[in-house]
N, C-alpha and C positions, 0 to 999 in steps of 0.2 A: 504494500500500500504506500503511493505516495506521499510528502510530507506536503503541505499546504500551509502559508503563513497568512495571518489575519487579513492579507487584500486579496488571498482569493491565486495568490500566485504558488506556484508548482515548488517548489525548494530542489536544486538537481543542481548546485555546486557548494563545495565546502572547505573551507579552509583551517588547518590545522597549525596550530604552532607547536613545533612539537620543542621547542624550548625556549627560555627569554634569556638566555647569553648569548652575548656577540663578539667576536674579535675585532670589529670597531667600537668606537664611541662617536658616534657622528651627532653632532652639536644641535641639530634640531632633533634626534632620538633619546639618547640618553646622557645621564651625565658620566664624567669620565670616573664617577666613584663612584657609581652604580652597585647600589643590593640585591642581587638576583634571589631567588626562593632558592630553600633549600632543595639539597636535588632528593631525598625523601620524600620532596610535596610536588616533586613532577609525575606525571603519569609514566609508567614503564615502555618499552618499547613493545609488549605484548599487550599494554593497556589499551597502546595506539591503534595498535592492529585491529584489536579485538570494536573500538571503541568507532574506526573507519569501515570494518565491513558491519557493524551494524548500520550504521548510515548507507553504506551504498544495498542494501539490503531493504533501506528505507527510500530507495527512490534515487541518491545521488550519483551521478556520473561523473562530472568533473573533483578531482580533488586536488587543491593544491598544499604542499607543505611550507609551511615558515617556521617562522624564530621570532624575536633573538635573528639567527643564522641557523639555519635547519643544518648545514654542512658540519658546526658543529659538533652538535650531538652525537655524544658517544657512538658509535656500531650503528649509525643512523642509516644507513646502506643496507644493512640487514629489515629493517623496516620496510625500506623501498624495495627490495628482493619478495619479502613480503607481499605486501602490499600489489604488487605487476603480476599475482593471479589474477587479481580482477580482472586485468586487460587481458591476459589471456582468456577470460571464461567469458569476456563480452559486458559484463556487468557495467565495467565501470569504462567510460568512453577515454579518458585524460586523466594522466597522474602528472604532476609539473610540482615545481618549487619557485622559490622568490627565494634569491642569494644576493651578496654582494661582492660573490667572484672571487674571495680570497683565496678558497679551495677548491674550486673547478677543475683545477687540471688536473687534479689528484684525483677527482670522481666523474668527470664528463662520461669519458668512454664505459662506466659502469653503470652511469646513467640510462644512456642510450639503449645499454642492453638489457636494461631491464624493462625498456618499455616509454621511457620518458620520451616525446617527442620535441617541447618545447623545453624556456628556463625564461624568467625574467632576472635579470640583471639590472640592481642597483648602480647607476654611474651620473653621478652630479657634474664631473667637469672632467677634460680630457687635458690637465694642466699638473703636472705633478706635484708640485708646492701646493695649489688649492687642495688636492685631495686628501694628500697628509693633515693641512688646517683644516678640513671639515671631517675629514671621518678619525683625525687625531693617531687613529694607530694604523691607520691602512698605510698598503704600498702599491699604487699604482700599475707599478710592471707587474704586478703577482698577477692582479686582475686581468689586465693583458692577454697574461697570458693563459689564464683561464677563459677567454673570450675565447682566444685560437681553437683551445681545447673545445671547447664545447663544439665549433663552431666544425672544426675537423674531425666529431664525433657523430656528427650529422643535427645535432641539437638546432633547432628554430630559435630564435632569441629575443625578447625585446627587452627594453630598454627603461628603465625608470629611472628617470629624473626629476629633484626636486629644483624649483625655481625659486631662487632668492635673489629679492633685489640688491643691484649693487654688488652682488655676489659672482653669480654665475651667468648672471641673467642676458650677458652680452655675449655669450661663447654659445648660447641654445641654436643660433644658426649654424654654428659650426658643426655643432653635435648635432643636428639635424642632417646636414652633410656626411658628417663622419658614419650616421648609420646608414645612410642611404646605401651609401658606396658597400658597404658591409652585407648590406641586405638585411641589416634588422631594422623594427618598428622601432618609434621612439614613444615613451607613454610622459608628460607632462603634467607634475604633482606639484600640489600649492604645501606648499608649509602647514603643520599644524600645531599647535599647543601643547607640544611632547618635550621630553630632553628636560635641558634647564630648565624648570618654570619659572624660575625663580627671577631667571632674566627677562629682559624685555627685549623681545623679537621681533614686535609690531613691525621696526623697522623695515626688517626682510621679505615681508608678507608681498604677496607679486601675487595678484589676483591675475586667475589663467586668461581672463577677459580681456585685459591690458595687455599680456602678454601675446596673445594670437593677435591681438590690431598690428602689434608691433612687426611683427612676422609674415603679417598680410603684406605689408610694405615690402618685401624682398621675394615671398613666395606666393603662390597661387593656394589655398586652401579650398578641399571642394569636399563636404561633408558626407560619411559613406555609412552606411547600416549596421556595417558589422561590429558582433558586441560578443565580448567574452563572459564568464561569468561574474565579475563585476562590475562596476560605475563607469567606468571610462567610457568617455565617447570617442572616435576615430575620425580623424578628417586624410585625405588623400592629397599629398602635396605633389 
């Protein structure tokens, strides 16, 4: 039996975090002195298993895994090994993750075979000083080269970027380029009220409104139907 949420719509994507550590600190996520839950108060990797094919059992097809950084968690591979019966038995149509590359090239190719077709990939700026200053412990080349990986593994890729003013906000045509040429999507995230709160961010805040007029000016935007199983909308540049 399907799941049905109070407007009457069908419930057939779901998202899991299967942890809240990260090997970043990126400035609008968390702060760099971060309290993560004990791992006691995490669900087990059998929890997950168990706790996802009740759900696709209940109607859902798309599943994606997060964090934190899904990559990661302990034996987190052994879950997705897991988990890639479903694809095989038809149940479940998409198993995917959201990363931020640091460890892809260590798991691309195990990804792949176990079923993943796609990955989004966290990338704010293609500048290696900013990436250090925003995600404070990243390295840039790692991710790199976890992009190749994925991308030489057969993995589909798109791309999330968060937009801050004054920030990054002047290289999104770049990066709009640089995926093109790639052949990945770019997805465009406004900042939210996470991380620091303590600071004042307002500053940064780049409503995505402002940001496509901006854009319109250099590129042709032509809005297109297709929708994943989130919010995002997709325009065709």
């Amino acid at each position: 039996m399907d799941m049905i949420d109070p407007f009457g719509r069908t419930i057939s994507y779901l998202r899991v975090s299967v942890t809240d550590r990260c090997d970043f600190r990126c400035t609008y996520c968390m702060a760099e002195d971060m309290t993560f839950l004990p791992k006691k108060d995490l669900l087990s990797l059998e929890e997950l298993d168990r706790l996802c094919t009740v759900f696709i059992e209940k109607g859902v097809k798309k599943l994606r895994l997060t964090g934190g950084e899904p990559l990661v968690r302990k034996n987190i591979m052994h879950l997705v090994h897991q988990l890639s019966r479903h694809l095989d038995s038809g149940a479940l149509e998409e198993l995917t993750l959201t990363t931020n590359g640091s460890q892809l090239s260590r798991f691309a190719a195990e990804l792949a075979d176990c079923g993943v077709k796609r990955i989004n990939v966290s990338l704010d700026t293609l500048d290696a000083e900013k990436f250090h200053q925003i995600t404070r412990w990243g390295n840039l080349r790692k991710v790199m080269e976890g992009i190749d990986a994925a991308q030489k593994a057969g993995l589909k890729i798109k791309l999330n970027a968060v937009a801050l003013r004054d920030f990054n906000d002047a290289e999104i045509p770049e990066l709009m380029r640089w995926a093109h040429g790639r052949g990945m999507d770019l997805t465009l995230i406004e900042t939210m009220p996470m991380g620091e709160i303590e600071a004042d961010r307002t500053d940064q805040y780049l409503p995505l409104s402002i940001l496509r007029a901006s854009l319109e000016r250099q590129f042709t935007l032509a809005d297109i139907p297709y929708k994943t199983g989130g919010p995002a909308r997709y325009a065709h540049v």
